[in-house]
C-alpha atoms as an extended CHARMM CRD file, in Angstrom:
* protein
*
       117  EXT
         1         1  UNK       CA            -30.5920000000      -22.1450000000       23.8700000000  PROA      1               0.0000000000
         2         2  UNK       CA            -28.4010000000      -19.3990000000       24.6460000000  PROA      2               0.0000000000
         3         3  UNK       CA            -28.2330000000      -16.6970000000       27.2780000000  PROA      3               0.0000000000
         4         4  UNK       CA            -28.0940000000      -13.3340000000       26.2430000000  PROA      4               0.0000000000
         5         5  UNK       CA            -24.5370000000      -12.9180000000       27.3250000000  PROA      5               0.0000000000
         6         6  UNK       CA            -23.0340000000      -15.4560000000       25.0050000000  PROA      6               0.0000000000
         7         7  UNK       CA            -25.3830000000      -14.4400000000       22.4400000000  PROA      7               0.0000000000
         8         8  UNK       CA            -23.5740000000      -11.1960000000       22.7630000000  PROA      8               0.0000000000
         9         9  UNK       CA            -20.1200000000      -12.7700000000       22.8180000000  PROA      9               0.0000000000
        10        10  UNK       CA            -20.9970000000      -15.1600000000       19.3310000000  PROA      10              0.0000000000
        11        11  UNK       CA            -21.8880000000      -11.8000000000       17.8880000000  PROA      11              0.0000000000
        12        12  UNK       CA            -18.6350000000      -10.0190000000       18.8590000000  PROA      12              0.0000000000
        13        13  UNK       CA            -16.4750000000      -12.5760000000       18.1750000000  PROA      13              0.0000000000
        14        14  UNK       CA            -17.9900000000      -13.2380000000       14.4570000000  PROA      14              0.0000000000
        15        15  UNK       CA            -18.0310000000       -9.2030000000       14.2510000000  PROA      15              0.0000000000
        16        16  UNK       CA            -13.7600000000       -9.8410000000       14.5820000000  PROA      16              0.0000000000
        17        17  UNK       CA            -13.3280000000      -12.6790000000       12.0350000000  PROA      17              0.0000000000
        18        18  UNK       CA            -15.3150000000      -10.6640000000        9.7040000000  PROA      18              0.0000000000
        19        19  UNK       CA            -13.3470000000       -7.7390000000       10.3110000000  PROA      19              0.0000000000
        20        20  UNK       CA            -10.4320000000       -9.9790000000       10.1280000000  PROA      20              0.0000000000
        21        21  UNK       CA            -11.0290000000      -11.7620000000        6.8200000000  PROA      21              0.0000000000
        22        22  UNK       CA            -12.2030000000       -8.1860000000        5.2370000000  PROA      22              0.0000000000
        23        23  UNK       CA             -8.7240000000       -6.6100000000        6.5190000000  PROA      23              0.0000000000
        24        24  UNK       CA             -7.1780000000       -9.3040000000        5.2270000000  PROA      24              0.0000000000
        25        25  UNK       CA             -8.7120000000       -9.3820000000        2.0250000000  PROA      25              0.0000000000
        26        26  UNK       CA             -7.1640000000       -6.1370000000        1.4010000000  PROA      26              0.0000000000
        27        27  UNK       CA             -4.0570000000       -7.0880000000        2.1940000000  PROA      27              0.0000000000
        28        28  UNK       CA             -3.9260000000       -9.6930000000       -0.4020000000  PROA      28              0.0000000000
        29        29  UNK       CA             -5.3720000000       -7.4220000000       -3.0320000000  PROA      29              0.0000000000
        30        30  UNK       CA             -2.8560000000       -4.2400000000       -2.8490000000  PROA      30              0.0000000000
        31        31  UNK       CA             -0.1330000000       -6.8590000000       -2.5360000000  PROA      31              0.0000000000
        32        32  UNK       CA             -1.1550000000       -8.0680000000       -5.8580000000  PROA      32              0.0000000000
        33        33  UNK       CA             -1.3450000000       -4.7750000000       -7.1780000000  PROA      33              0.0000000000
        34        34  UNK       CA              2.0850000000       -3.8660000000       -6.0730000000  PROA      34              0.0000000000
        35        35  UNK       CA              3.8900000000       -7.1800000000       -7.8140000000  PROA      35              0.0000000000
        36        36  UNK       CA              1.5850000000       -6.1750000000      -10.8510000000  PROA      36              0.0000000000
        37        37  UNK       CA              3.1210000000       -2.5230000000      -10.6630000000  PROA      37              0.0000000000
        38        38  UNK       CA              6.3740000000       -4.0780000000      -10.2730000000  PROA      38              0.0000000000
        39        39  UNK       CA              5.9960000000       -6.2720000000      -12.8750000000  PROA      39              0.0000000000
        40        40  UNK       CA              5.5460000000       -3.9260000000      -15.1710000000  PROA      40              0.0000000000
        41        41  UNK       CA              8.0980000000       -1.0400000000      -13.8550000000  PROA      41              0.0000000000
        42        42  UNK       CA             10.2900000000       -4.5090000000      -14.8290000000  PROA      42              0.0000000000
        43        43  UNK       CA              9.5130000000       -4.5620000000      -18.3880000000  PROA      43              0.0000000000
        44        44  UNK       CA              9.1140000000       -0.8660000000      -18.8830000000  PROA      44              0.0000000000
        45        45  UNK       CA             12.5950000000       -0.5870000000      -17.7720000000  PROA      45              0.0000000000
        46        46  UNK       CA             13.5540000000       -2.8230000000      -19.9450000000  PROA      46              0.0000000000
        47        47  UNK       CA             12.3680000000       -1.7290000000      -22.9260000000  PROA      47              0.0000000000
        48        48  UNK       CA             13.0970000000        1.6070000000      -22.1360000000  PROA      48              0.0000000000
        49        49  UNK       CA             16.7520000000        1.1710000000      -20.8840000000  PROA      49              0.0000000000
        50        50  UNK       CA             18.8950000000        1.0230000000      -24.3130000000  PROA      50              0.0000000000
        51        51  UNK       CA             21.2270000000       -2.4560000000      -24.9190000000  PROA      51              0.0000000000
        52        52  UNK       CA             24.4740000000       -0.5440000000      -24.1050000000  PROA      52              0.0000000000
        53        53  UNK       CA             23.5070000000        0.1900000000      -20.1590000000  PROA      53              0.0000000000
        54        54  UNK       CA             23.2180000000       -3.4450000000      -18.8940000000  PROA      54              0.0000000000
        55        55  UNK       CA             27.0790000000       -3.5990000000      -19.1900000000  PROA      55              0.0000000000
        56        56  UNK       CA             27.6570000000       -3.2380000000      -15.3970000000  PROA      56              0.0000000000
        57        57  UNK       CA             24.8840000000       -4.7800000000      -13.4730000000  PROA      57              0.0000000000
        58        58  UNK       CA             26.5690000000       -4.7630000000      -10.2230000000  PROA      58              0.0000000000
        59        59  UNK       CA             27.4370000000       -0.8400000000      -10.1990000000  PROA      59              0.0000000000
        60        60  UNK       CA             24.2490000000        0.8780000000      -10.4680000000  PROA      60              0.0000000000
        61        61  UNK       CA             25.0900000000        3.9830000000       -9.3290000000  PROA      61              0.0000000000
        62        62  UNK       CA             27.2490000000        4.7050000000      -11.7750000000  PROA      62              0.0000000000
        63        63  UNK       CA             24.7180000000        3.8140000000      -14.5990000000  PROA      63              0.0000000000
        64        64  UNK       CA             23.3180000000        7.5530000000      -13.6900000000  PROA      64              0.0000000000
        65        65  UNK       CA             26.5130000000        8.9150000000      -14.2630000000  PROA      65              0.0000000000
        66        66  UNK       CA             26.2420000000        7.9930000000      -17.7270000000  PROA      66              0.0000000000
        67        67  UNK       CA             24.8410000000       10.2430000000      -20.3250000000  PROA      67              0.0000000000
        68        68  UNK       CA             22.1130000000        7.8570000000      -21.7580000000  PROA      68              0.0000000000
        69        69  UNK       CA             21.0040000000        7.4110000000      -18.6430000000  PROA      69              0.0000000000
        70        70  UNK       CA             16.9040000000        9.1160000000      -18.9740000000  PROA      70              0.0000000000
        71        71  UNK       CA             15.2470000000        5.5220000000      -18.8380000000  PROA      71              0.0000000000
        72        72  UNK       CA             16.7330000000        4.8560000000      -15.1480000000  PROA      72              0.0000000000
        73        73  UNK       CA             15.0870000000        8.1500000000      -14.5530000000  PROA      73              0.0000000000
        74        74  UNK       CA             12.2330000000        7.5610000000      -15.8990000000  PROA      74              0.0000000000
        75        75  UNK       CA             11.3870000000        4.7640000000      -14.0130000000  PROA      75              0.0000000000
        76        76  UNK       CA             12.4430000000        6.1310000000      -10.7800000000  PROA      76              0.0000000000
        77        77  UNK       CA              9.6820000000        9.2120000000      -11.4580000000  PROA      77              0.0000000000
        78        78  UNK       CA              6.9280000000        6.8750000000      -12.0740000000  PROA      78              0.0000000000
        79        79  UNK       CA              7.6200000000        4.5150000000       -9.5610000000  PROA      79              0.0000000000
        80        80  UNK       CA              7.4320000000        7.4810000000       -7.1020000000  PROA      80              0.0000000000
        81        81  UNK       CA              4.5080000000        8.9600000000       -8.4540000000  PROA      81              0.0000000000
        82        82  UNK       CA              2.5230000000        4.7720000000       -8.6090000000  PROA      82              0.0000000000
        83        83  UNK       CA              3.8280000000        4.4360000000       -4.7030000000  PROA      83              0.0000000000
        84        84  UNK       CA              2.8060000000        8.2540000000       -3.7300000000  PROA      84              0.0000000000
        85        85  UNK       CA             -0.7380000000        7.2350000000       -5.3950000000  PROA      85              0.0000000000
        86        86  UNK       CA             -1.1440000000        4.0050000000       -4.0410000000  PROA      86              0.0000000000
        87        87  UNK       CA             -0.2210000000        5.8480000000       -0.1010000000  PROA      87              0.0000000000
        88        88  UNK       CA             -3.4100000000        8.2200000000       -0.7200000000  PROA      88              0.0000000000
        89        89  UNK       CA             -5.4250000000        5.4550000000       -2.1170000000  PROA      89              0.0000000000
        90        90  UNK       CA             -4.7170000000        3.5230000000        1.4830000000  PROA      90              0.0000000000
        91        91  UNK       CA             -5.1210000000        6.8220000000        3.8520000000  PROA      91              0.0000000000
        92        92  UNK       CA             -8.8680000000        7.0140000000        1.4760000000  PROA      92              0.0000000000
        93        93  UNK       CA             -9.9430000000        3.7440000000        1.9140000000  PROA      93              0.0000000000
        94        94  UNK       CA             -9.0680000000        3.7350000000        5.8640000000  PROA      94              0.0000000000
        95        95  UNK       CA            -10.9690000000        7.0830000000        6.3020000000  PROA      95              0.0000000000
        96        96  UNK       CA            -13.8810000000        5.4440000000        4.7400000000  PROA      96              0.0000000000
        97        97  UNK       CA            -13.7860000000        2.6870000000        6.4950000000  PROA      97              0.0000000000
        98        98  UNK       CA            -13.6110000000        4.9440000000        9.8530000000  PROA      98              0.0000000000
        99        99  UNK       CA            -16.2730000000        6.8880000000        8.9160000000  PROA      99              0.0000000000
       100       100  UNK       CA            -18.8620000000        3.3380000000        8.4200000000  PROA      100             0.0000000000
       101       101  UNK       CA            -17.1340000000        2.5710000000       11.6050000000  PROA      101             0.0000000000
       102       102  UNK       CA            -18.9270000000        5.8150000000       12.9030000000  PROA      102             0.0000000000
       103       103  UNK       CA            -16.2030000000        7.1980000000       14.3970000000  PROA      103             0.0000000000
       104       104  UNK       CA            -14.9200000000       10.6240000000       13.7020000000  PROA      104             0.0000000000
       105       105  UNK       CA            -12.0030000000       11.1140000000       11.2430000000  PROA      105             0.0000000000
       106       106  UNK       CA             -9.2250000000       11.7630000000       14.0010000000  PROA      106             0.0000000000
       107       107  UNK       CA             -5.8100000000       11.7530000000       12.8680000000  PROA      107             0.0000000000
       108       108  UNK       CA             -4.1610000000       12.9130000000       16.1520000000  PROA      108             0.0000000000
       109       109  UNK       CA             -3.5600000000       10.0480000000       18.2200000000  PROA      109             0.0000000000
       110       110  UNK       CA             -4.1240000000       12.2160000000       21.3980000000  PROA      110             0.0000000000
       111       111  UNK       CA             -6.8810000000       12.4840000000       20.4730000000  PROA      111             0.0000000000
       112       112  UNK       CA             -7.7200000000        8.7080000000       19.6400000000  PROA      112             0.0000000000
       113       113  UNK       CA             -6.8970000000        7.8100000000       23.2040000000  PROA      113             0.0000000000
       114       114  UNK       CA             -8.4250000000       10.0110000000       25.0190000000  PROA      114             0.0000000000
       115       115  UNK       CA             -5.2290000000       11.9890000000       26.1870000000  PROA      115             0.0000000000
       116       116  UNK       CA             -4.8080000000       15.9970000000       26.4410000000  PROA      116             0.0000000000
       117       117  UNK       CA             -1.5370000000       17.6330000000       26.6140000000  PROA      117             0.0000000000
């Protein structure tokens, strides 16, 4: 039988793996949501990009130059607007998981640590 101070340490350090695993978890999900994303920004610029602008695949920058150039656009809009989403989603789901945590929703990392200025 155990003592009650490595009772308390089992219980801490299972605490951390679980925390561990759950963090990790995450991980693995929004990077599968981001190839997904990607995966599709692939083939929407494909089919949106006409047959005539895949001439020059090493000069990009000049492919805005063009004046059929709207898909290239296109894509960079939504991909801003999927990664600007995606950014709020995260800051969300870490001040949930502060707030289960039971700690206050500080942002300042003053704050955080205990430090005044």
């Amino acid at each position: 039988m155990y003592d009650t101070a490595r009772r308390v340490a089992l219980v801490k350090q299972q605490v951390r793996e679980n925390t561990r695993r759950r963090q990790r978890r995450g991980i693995y999900g929004l990077s599968a949501a981001c190839m997904l994303l990607f995966a599709v920004l692939m083939e929407t610029a494909g089919a949106v990009v006409g047959p005539g602008q895949t001439a020059a695949w090493g000069v990009f920058g000049t492919m805005l130059l063009r004046k059929d150039a709207g898909g290239y656009v296109l894509v960079a809009v939504v991909s801003f607007a999927a990664a600007a989403a995606i950014t709020a989603l995260c800051f969300r789901l870490r001040n949930r998981e502060n707030r289960k945590k039971g700690g206050a929703d500080n942002t300042e990392p003053q704050k955080q640590e205990g430090k005044t200025t």
